[in-house]
C-alpha positions in Angstrom: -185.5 123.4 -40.3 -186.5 127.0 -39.8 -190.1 127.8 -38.4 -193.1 127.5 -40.8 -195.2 130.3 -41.0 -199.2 128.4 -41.3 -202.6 129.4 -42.4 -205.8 127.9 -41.3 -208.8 127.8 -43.8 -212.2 126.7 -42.2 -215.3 128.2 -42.4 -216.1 126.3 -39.2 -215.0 128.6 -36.3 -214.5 125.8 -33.6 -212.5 123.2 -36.1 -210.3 126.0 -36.5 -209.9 127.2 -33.3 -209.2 123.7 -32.3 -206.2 122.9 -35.3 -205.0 126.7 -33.9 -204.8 125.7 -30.2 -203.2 122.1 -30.8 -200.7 123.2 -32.9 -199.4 126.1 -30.7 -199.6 123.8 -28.0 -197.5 120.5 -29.4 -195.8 122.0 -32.6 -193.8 125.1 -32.0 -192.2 124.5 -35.0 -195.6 125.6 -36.8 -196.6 129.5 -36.6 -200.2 130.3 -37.1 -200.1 133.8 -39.2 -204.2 133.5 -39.9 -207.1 131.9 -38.9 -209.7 132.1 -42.1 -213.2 131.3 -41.6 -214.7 133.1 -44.5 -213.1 131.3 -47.8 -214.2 134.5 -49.7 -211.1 136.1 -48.3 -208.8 133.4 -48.4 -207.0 134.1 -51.8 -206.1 137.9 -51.1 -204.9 137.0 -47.6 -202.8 134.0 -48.8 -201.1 136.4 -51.4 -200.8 138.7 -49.0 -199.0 136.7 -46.5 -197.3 134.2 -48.4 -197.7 131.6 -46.0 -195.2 128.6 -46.3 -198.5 125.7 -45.7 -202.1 126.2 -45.1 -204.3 124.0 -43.5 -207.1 123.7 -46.3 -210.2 122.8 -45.4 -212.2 121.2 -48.4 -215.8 121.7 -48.7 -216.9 124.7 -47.5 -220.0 127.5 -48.9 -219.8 129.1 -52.0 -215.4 128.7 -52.4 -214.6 124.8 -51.4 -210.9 124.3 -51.0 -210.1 122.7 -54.5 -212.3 125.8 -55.9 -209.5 128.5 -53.8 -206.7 125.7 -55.2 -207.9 126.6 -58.8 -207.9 130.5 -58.8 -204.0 130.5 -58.0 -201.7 130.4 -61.2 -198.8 129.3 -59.3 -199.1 127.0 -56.1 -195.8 128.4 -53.7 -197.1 127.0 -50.6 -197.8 123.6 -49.1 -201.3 122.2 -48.3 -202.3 120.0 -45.7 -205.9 118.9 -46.4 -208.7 119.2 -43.6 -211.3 117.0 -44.6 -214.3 115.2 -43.1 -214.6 113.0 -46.7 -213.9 109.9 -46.1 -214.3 108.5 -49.6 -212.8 109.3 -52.9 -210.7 112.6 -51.6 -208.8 110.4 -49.2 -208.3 108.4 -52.0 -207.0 111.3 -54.2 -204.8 112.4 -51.2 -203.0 109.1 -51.4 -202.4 109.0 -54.2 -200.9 112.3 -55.0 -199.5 112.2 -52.1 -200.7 114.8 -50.0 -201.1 114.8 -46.2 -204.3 115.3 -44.8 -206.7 115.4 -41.5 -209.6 114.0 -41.1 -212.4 116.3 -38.6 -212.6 115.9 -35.7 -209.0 116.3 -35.7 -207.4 114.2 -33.6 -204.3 115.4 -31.8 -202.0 112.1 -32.5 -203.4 112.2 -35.9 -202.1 115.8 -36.1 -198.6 115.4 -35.0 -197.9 111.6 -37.1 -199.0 113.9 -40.2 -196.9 117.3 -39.2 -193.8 114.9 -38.7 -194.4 113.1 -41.8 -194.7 116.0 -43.8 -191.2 117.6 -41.6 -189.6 115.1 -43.4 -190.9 115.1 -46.8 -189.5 118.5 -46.6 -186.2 117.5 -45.7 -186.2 115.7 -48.7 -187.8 117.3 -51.4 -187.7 121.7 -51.0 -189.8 122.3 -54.0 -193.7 123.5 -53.4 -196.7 121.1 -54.6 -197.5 122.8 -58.1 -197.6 119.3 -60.4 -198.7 117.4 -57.6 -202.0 119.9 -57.2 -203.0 119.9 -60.3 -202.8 116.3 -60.8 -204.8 116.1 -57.4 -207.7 118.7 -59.3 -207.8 116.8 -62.4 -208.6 113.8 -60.3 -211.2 115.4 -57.9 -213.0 116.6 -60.8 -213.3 113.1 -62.8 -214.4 111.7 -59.2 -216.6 115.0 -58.6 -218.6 114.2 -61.8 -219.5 111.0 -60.4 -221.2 111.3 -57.1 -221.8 115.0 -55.1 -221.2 114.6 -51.4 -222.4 117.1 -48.6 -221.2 117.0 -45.4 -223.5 117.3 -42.2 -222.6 118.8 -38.9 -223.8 117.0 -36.1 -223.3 117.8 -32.7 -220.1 115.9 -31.8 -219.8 114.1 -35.2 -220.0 114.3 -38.8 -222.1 112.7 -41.8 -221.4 112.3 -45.4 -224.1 112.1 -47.8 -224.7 111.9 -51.4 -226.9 115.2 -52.4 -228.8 112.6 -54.6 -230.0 110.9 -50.9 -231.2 113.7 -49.4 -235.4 114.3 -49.8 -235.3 117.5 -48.3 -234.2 119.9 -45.3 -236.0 121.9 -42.7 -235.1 124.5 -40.4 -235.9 123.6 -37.0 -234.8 126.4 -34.4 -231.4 127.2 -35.1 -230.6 123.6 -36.2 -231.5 121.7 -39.5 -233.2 118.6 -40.3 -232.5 116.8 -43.0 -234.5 113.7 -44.0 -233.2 111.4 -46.3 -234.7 108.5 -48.9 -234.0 105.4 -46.6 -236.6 107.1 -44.1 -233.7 108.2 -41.6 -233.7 111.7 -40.1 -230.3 113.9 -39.4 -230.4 116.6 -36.7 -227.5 119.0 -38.1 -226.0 121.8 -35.9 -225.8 124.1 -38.7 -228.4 126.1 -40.2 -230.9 125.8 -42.9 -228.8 129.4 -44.1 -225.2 127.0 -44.3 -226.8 124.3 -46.9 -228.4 126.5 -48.7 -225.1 128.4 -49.7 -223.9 124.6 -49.8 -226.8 123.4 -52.2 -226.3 127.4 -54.1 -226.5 126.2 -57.9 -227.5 122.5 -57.6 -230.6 122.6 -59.8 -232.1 119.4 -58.0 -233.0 121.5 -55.1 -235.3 124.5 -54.4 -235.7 126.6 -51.5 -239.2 127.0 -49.7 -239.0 130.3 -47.9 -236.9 130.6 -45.1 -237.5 127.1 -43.8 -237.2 124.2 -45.9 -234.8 123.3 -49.3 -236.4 120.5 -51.5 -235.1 117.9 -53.4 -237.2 117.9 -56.5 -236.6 114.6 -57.9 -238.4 113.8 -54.7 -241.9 115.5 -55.2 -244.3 113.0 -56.1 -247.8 115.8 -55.4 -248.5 119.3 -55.5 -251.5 120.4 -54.2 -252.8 123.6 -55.7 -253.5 125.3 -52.0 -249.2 125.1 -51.7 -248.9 121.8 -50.0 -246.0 119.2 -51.3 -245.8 115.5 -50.9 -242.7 114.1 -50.8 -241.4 110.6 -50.9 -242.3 109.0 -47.8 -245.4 110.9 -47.4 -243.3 114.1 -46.1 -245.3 117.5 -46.6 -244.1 120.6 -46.8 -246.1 123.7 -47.2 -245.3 126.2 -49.5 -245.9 130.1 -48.3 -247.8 131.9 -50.8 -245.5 134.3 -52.4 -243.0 131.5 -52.9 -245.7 129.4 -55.0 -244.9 131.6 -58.2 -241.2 130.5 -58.1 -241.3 127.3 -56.8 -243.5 126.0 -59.7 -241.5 127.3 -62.3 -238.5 125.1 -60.9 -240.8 122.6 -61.5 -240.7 123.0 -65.1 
């Protein structure tokens, strides 16, 4: 089998770097032509290139992977799926048969799913059109169902449903999020990254620069900008955000 020529899509720079550096390391068969951590730029640089797989990861700000997926007319490429879901996706993946990784990637779990999919295309030389969108029409059933966010810890990851999260604070770099069964998350990612994650969900408003609310969540406002959440969590809204914020509660 000649060489496959590979794009990695990620907008986390370290996942990335680490896919990149295993792969060059254990699979010479694999080529890295691009590594893309801004999904914004991923479509032009795919056409561009005309790369025989990517590595796609799946939920990322503003453009997740099935979004990128969607603006193509003709799939001529393989995917392999990057994914920290661990939930219906998988379940999507398997049954469209798709390969995928789950994050942190794990460097046996990385060559089993490189030689599995070496051989699938032995067999079968034709690209993945049918089998994507049959994989789309299934995410989007599932997606109507439940919305999932994932949160970057520091060595790990957490899946949550949007609909459990209270709200989220900015805490020096890092983010907070506290969540209806009383439990607290410290992410490694900024309050900047959900907020592009959140961009659109009409459940949640931003406070300023440091806090995102989930509104279903607000049980008191107190007219000198305070908020009282579900388990008595209070926020403080700055004064030229009040305007704003109350109209989202209407």
């Amino acid at each position: 089998m000649k060489n496959i020529n590979a794009i990695i899509i990620d907008d986390e720079y370290m996942i990335s770097a680490t896919l990149s550096n295993y792969i060059k390391e254990y699979i010479p068969e694999i080529n890295i032509l691009s590594i893309i951590n801004d999904p914004n730029e991923a479509f032009n640089l795919i056409t561009k290139l005309s790369p025989d797989l990517i590595f796609l990861d799946i939920q990322m700000p503003k453009i997740n992977g099935f979004d990128l997926l969607k603006m193509f007319r003709k799939i001529n490429f393989d995917i392999i799926f990057t994914t920290a879901y661990n939930d219906y996706a998988i379940e999507a993946f398997k049954v469209s048969a798709f390969d995928y990784l789950l994050k942190p990637i794990n460097i046996d779990e990385l060559k089993t799913t490189i030689s599995r999919y070496f051989i699938e295309k032995q067999i079968n030389t034709t690209h993945q059109y049918d089998k994507v969108q049959s994989l789309l029409e299934k995410i989007d059933k599932e997606t109507n169902k439940t919305e999932l966010i994932t949160i970057p810890e520091i060595g790990s990851l957490t899946i949550l449903k949007t609909s459990d999260i209270i709200c989220l604070k900015s805490d020096y770099g890092y983010t907070d999020v506290y969540c209806e069964d009383g439990s607290k998350i410290t992410s490694s990612k900024t309050l900047k990254h959900f907020s592009s994650l959140l961009e659109g969900n009409p459940n949640f408003s931003e406070i300023g620069k440091s806090s995102i609310v989930n509104l279903n969540y607000i049980s008191k406002y107190y007219n000198e900008g305070t908020i009282v959440l579900e388990n008595n969590i209070k926020i403080s809204v700055p004064r030229r955000s009040r305007k704003t914020f109350l109209e989202s509660l209407q």
